[in-house]
N, C-alpha and C positions, 0 to 999 in steps of 0.2 A: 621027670622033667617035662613041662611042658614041652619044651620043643624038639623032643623026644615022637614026640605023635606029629607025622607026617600028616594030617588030615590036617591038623592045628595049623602045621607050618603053610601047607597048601592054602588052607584057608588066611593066614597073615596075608601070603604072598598077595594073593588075588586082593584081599582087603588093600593091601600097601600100592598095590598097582591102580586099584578101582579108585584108591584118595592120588596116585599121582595121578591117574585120569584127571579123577575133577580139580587138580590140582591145577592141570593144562589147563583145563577148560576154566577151569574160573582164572585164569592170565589172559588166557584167549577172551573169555570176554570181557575182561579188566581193559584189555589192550584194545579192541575195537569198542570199551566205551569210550573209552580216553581217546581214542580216534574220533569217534561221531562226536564225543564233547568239544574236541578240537577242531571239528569242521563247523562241529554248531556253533561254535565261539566266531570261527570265520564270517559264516553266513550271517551268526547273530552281526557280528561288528559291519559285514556290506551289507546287509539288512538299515540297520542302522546307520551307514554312509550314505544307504539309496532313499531312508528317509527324512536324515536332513537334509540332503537335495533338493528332494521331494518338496517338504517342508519350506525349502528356501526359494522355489519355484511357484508352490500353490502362494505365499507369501508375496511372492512377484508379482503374480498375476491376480492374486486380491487386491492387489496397491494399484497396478494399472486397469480391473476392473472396477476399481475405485473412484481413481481420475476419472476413467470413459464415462463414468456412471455422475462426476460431481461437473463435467462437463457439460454432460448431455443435460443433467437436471440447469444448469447455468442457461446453457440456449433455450431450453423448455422453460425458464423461468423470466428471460429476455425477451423469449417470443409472449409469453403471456404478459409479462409487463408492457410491449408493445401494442399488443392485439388489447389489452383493456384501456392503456393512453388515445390507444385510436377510437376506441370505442366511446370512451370519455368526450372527443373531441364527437364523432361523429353524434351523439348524444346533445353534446352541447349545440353543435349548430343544428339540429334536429328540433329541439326546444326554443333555438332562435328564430327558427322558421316557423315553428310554428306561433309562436307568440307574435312573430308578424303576419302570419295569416289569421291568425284569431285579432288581432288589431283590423286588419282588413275587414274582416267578419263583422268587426264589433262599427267600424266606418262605414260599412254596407246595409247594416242594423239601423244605423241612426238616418243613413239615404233614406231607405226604406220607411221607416219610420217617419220621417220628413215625407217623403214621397205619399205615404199613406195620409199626412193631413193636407199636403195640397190637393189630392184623390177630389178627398172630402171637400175641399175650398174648392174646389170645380167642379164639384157636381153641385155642391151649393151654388154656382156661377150660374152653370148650365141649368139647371132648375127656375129661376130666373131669369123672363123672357127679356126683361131689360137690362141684365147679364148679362142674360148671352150676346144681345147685340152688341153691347161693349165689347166683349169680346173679340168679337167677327172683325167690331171695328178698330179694333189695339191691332189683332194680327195683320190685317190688311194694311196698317198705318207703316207696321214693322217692316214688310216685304217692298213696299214702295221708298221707301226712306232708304232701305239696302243697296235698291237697283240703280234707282233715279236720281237724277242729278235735282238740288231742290228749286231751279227754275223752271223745273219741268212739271210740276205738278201741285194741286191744290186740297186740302182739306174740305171739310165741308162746304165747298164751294155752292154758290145762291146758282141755281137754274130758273128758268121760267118764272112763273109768279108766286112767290112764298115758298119755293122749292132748296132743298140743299141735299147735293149728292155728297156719298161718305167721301171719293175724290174723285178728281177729274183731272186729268192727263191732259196738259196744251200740247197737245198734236196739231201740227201744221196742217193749212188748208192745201189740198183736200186730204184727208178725210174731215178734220177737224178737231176740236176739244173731245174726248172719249171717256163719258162718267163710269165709273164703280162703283156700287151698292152692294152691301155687305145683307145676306140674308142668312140664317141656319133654324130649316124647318127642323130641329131635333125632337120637336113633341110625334107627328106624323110618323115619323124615322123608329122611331125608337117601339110606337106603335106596331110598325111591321115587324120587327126584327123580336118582339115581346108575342108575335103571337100563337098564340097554341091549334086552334082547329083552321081548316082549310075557308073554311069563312069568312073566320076572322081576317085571315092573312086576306084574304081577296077583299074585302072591305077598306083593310090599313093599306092596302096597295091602290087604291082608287084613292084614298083620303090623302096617302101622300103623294101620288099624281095629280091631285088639284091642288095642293100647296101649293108646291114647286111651281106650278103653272097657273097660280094666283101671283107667288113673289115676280115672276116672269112678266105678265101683263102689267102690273103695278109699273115694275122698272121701265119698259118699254113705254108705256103711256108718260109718265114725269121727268126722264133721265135722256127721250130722244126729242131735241128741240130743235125743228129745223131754222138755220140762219144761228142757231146758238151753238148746236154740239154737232158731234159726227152724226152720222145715219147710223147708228149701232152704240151699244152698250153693253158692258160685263155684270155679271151676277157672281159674285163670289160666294163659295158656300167654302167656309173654315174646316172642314171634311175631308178629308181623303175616303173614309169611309162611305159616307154619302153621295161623292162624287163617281163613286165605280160603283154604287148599287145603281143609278140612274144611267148611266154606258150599259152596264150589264143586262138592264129587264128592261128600261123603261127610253126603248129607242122614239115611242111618238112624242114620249117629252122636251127629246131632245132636238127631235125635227120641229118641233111647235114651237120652241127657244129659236132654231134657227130662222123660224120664218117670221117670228116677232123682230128679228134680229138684234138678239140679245144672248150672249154666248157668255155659257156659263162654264167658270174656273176655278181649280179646287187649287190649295197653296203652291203645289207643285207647277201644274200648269201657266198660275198667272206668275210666278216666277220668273219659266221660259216667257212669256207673253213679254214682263217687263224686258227682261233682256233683248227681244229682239225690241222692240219699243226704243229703246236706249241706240241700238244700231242705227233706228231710221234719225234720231235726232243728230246721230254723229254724223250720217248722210247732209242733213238740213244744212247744218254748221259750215260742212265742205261746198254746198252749193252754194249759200250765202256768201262764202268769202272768193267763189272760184269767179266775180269780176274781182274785187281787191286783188285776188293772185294776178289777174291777166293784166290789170291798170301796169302792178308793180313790174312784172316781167317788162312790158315794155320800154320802162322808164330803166329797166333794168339793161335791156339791150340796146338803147340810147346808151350809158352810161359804158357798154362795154366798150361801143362804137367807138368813143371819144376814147379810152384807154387803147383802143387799138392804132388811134392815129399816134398816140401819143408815145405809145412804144415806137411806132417806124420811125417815128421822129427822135426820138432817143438814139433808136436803131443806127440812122442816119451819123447821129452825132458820134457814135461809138467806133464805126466806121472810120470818118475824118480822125477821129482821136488816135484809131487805130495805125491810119496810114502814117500820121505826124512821128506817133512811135517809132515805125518803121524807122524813116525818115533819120530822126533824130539815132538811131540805133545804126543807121547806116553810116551817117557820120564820124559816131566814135569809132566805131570797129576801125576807118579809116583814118583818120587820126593817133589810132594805137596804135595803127604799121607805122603810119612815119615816125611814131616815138621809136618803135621797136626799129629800123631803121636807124636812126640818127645815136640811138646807143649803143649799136654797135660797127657805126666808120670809125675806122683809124686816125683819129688824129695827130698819131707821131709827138707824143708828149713826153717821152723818153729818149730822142734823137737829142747829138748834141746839139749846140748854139749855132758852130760853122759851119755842120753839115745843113743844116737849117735854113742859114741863110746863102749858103751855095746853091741850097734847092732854088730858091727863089733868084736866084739868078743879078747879074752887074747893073740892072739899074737900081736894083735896089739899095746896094752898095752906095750908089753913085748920088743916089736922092737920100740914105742916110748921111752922106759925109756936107751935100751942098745945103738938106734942107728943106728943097723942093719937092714932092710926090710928082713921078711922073706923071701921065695923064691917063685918065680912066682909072686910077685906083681910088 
């Protein structure tokens, strides 16, 4: 019999014990997997709770980094449609402006332009000895016509014998009528100012020192007539430039003008010149009329004289008128008390008849019954 042999049976034993061994051990670990299956199942399913939370959170905050995000692009797209409207406008009137300064430009263009052919028609003028005195003599005609009143002065007025200055100022005696002559050395002028070596220049500087002081002698000889004009006369030069080259270098010129006594005036100066010119004639005018003023004042203070009698006499009469007022005011006032008086005695118009006539007493009784009024009623 097998199990007859105790080796056998030892050996079952141990076999039967070694399979209930792993028979434990495989419960034991049946049973903790089924545990950790059952915890993983837990963890799986909070696992799972924590990430649709999760889930439902990042979902949140996708949608509100969404918004922030479809907002922020709104104002960034506000602001830029803003920032390009302005820019549009700032463009537009940028293009406005300049198209009216390019108008400007193109107005300034055509000046210039114009300006550049009258250049040319003036130097054509100027070039032109009988030109230019027209010239001399337009602008001298302009300055005078500006200042002067037109009985004050004359155009090519006749001097001496065959003579006619460009105009002549009736300036009261003394000093007189005061001629002007338009002269513009520009050829001599232009000489100096054109030249190149130290020679030259001293040459064109002597050549236009005797011009000047050729038109000088000229004016002085024909333009000062004694018994006809003042003792002096103007030399106009149409120059500002040539007027201050002559102040500036050429001081004997101008002492040689003054001793010819002929004083020479560039437009600015005879300008001033006319205007106080214009002063002495408003002077003239006030002396002229300052007998009519003195005739009239008198006839004047006659005339008050007589308004002054004529008021006291008024005066007078306003006075009397005044006191009659009085007078007649004095009156009423007096008159109203005896009114105010007489409407308020008692006349006893409410008494009876008997008492009435017992006031008045037996004869009157005695003259109603016979007839008679006694005496003195």
């Amino acid at each position: 019999m097998p199990f007859d042999n105790p080796d056998l049976v030892r050996v079952l034993y141990i076999a039967g014990g070694a399979l209930l061994v792993v028979l434990a051990l495989f419960m034991v670990v049946m049973l903790r997997q089924e545990r950790t299956r059952s915890e993983l199942g837990v963890r799986l399913s909070q696992l799972n709770e924590g990430t649709q939370t999760a889930q439902v959170m990042i979902a949140q905050r996708m949608i509100d980094q969404e918004r922030a995000l479809q907002e922020q692009l709104d104002r960034i797209s506000m602001r830029v449609s803003m920032s390009v409207d302005q820019a549009a406008h700032q463009t537009k009137e940028t293009l406005t402006s300049l198209r009216e300064r390019l108008a400007v430009v193109d107005e300034a263009q055509r000046n210039i332009t114009a300006l550049s052919t009258q250049m040319v028609g003036l130097q054509d003028i100027l070039s032109n000895r009988q030109a230019r005195g027209a010239f001399g003599e337009m602008q001298l005609r302009d300055l005078v016509e500006a200042v002067l009143p037109p009985d004050a002065y004359e155009f090519q007025s006749a001097i001496g014998e065959g003579l006619r200055a460009d105009c002549v100022i009736r300036l009261p005696n003394p000093p007189g009528p005061l001629a002007i002559d338009a002269k513009f050395p520009l050829e001599s002028y232009q000489r100096l100012t054109g030249a190149q070596s130290d020679a030259e220049r001293i040459q064109a500087a002597r050549d236009f020192s005797a011009d000047v002081l050729k038109h000088v002698r000229a004016i002085a000889s024909k333009y000062i007539v004694p018994g006809q004009t003042g003792d002096a006369a103007l030399m106009f030069l149409p120059s500002e430039a040539i007027y201050a080259e002559l102040h500036a270098r050429y001081a004997n010129v101008i002492e040689q003008s003054f001793r010819e006594r002929v004083f020479i005036v560039s437009p600015t100066t005879l300008w001033a010149t006319l205007n106080t010119i214009r002063a002495i004639f408003r002077d003239v005018r006030i002396r002229e009329q300052a007998g009519l003023l003195q005739k009239e004042l008198h006839v004047l203070m006659d005339d008050v004289g007589r308004l002054d009698e004529r008021a006291e006499k008024l005066a007078i009469h306003f006075r009397q008128a005044n006191k009659d007022v009085d007078d007649i005011q004095t009156s009423a006032r007096k008159m109203a008390r005896r009114a105010e008086k007489i409407t308020t005695m008692d006349l006893g118009e409410d008494e009876p008849a008997a008492a009435l006539e017992s006031a008045r007493g037996a004869p009157a009784r005695g003259w109603i019954k016979s007839g008679t009024p006694p005496a003195g009623e």
